[in-house]
Structure formats: structure tokens, C-alpha cells
C-alpha positions as CSV (number, residue, x, y, z in Angstrom):
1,X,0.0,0.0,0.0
2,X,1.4,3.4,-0.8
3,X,0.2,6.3,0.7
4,X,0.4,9.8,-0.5
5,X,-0.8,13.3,0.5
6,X,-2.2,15.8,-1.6
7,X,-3.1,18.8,1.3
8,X,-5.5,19.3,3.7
9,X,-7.4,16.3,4.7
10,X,-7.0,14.3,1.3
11,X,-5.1,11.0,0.5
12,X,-4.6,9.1,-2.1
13,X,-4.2,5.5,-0.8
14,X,-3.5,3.0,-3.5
15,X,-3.1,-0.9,-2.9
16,X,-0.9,-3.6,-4.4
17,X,-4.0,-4.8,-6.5
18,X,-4.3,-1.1,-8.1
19,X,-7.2,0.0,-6.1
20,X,-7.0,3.6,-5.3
21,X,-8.9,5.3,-2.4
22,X,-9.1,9.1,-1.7
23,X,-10.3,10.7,1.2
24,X,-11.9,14.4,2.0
25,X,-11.0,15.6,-1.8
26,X,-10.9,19.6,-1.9
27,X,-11.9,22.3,-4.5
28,X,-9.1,25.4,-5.7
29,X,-10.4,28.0,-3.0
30,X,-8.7,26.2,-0.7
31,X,-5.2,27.3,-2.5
32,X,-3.7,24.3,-3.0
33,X,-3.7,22.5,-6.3
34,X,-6.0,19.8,-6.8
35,X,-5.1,16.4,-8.0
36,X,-6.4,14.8,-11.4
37,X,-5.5,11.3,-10.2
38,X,-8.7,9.1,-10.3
39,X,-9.7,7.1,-7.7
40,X,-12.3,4.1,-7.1
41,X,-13.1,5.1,-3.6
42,X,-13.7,8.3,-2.2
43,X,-14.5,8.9,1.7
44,X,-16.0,12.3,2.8
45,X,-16.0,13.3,6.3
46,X,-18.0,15.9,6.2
47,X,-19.6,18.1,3.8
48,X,-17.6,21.1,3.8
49,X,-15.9,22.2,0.2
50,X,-12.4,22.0,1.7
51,X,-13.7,18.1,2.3
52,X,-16.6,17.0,0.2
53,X,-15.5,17.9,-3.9
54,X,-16.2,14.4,-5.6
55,X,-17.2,15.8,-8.5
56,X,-13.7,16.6,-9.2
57,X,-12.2,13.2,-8.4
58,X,-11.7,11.3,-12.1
59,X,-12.8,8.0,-12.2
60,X,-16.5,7.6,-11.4
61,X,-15.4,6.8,-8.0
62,X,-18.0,5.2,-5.3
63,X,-18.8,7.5,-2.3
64,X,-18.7,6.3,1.1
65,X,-19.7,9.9,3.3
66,X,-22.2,7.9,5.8
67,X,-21.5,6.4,9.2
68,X,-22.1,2.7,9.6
69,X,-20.4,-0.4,7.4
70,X,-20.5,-0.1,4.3
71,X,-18.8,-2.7,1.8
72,X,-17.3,-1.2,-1.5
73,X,-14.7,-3.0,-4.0
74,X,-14.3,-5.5,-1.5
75,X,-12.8,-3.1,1.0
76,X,-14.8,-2.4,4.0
77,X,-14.9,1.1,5.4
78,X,-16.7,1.6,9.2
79,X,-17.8,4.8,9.8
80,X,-17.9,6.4,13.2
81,X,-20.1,9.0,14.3
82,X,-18.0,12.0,15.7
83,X,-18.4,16.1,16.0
84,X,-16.4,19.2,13.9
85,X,-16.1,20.9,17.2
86,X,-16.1,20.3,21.4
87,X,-19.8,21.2,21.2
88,X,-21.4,18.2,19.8
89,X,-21.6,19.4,16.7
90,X,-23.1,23.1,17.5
91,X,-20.6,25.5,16.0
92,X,-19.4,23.1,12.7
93,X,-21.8,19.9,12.1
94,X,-20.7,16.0,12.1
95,X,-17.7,14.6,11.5
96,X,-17.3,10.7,10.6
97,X,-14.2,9.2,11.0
98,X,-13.9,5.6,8.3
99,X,-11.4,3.0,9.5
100,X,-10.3,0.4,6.8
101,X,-8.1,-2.2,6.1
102,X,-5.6,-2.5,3.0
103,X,-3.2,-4.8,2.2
104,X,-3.5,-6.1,6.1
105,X,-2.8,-2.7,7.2
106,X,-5.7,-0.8,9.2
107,X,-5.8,2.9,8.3
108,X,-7.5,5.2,10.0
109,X,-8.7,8.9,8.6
110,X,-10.1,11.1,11.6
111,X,-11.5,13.9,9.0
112,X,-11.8,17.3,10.7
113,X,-12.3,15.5,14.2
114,X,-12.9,18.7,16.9
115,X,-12.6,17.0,20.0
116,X,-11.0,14.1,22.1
117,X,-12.6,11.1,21.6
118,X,-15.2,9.6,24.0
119,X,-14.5,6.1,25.3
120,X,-17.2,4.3,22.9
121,X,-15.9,6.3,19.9
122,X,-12.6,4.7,20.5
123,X,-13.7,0.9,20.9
124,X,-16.1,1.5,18.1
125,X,-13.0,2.4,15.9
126,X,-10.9,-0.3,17.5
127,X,-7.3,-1.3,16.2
128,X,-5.5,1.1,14.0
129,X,-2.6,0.6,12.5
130,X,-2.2,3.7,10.3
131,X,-3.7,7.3,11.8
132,X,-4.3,10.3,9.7
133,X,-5.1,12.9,12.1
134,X,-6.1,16.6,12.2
135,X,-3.5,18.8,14.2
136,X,-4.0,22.6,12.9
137,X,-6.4,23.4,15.6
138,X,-9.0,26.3,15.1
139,X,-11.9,24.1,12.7
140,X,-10.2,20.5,14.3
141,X,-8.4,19.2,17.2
142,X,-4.6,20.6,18.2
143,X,-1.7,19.3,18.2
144,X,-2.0,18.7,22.3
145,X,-6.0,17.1,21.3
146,X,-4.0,15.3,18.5
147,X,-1.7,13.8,21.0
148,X,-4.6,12.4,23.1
149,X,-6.1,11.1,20.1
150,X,-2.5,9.1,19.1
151,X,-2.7,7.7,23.3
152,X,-6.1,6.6,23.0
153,X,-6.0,4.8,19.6
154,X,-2.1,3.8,19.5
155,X,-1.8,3.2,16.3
156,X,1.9,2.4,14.9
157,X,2.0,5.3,12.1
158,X,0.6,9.0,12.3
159,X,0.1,10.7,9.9
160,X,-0.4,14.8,10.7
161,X,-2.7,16.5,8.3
162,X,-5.4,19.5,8.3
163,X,-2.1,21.9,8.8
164,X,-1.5,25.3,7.2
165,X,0.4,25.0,4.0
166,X,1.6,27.9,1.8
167,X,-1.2,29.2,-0.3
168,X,-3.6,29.0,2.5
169,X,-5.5,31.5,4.3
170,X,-6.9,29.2,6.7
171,X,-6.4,30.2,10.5
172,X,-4.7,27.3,11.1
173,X,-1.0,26.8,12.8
174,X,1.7,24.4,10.9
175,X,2.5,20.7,12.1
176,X,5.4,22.3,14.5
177,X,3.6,22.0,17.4
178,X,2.6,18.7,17.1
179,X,5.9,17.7,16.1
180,X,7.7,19.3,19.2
181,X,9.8,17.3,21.4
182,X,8.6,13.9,19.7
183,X,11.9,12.1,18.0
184,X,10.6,9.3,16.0
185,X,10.0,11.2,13.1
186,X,10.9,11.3,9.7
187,X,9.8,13.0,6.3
188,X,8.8,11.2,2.8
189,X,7.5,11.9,-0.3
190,X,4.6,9.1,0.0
191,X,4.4,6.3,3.1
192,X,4.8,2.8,1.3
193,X,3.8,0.0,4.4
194,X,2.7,-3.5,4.6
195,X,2.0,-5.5,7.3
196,X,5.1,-7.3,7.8
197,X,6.7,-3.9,7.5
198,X,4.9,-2.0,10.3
199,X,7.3,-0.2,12.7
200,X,7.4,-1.8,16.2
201,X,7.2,1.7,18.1
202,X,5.2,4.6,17.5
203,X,6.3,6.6,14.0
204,X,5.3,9.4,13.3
205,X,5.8,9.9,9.5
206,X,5.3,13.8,7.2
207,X,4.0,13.5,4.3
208,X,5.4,15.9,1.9
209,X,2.3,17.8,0.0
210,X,2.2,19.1,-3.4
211,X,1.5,22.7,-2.4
């Protein structure tokens, strides 16, 4: 499975067999250019347009933007019910957050999670391997909410995203925060992983984005 980021919230995941999944896809006004790459899959959070642009995602891809279980392509995407913000979902709306396994490798994308999550949020989600996680702050969790997030799932890769980029106007602050004082981390172009080559201890891996 290689993983790469295009900005924001968005992924594109692609699996040994050639199946490509992208997550939260964005529209230009976010500033950042948007990817041409089609896809098979697309998840959607939530329906904001830094989040929710299928319709520019090549391919004729199947949308999975519901909580629940829901089988597509043969991959099998759980959806858990989560908020945008600490208020249950009374300043930004819903968030889901879809775990899914590739390749034997459990990947989780939190969306534009806005809180720490509650104790049957996290058994619901269960084992994670693979954690893409929000640590901006302002629309999502920080990088200390981010942190209690990693703890309570413990997944073996994270994956920061939903930081400020060039180009962006977003009030959002960079990964540095998040990244502070932890030493187990390393930069790549895309995150190529399979289950036999899982990292023991907690990585912590930056994506490089195109923006």
C-alpha cells in the first residue's frame, strides 16, 4: 500500500492490486492544487468544500460519506459518528471518521475531528494501524488534542494533516507543534507500508504535500 498526501485532509491511498482510495478531496479555493488522479473510492468526512469535492475526483469513484459499514470494491470502510467541534456538533456539524483495512494494514482517517474522543468512539474504531489525524487546531483538534487522540488509539504510524500550507488563508497553525519534542520522526514523499513492515514503536511519518 502506498500512501500519499495531496493537502489538507485528502489521501490518495493505492493498494498492491491497483485500487486507489481518496479521502476528503478539496476544490481550488482552498489554494492548494487539486489532483487529477482518479480514484475508485472516495471517503467524505463531512460536507464542507475543503472536504466534500467528488465531483472533481476522475474516475466515477463510489462515495462512502455515511456512518455505519459499508462494503465497497471488496474493502470495508466503518464509519464512526464523531463532532467538527467540542460542542457536539453546534458551531461546525458532524464529522465521521472511516477506519479500513488495505493490504493487512488498518488505516485510519479522523476527518476534521474537533474533540478528544469519548470512550465508545474509540472501541467502536478499535485497532489502528495507520492514523491520519487533524493537528491545525482552530476548525479540528490541536496538536495537544492530536496527542490524546494518538494515546487513546495507538496506532503504529501517524500521519499529521489539516495543517497550514503555503497558499492557504486558513487560520490554522503548521505541524510544528505537534511535532515538538517527539523524536521518531521522519519526512517522505509518500508512506509505502505493509503489514510485515509495520514499525514496532510509534512513527510518526510527514508527508510531503504538493502545495
Amino acid at each position: 500500500m502506498r500512501i500519499r498526501w495531496l493537502g489538507q485532509a485528502s489521501f490518495s491511498i493505492r493498494t498492491s492490486d491497483g485500487t486507489t482510495v481518496r479521502t476528503d478531496p478539496f476544490d481550488e479555493s482552498l489554494g492548494l492544487p487539486v489532483s487529477d488522479e482518479p480514484a475508485d473510492v472516495v471517503t467524505v468526512s463531512h460536507g464542507h468544500f475543503d472536504h466534500n469535492a467528488v465531483h472533481l475526483v476522475p474516475g466515477e469513484p463510489e462515495v462512502v460519506d455515511r456512518a455505519g459499514t459499508r462494503e465497497v470494491r471488496g474493502i470495508t470502510f466503518v464509519g464512526t459518528q464523531t463532532f467538527h467541534d467540542e460542542a457536539k456538533g453546534a458551531k461546525r456539524g458532524d464529522n465521521i471518521i472511516f477506519r479500513f483495512k488495505l493490504d493487512g494494514v488498518t488505516v485510519c482517517h479522523a476527518g476534521d475531528l474537533g474533540h478528544v474522543l469519548l470512550a465508545h468512539q474509540v472501541e467502536e474504531i478499535g485497532k489502528v494501524d495507520v492514523l491520519m489525524v487533524p493537528v491545525g487546531g482552530f476548525y479540528t483538534i490541536d496538536a495537544k488534542e492530536a496527542d490524546e487522540v494518538v494515546r487513546l488509539l495507538r496506532p503504529r504510524v501517524v500521519v499529521p494533516m489539516h495543517y497550514k500550507l503555503p497558499g492557504m488563508s486558513l487560520p490554522i497553525d503548521d505541524a510544528k507543534p505537534f511535532l515538538k519534542g517527539k523524536t521518531n520522526v521522519r519526512k517522505a514523499d509518500e508512506l509505502e507500508v505493509t503489514e510485515d513492515t509495520l514499525p514496532a514503536e510509534l512513527e510518526v511519518v510527514v508527508l510531503r504535500s504538493p502545495a
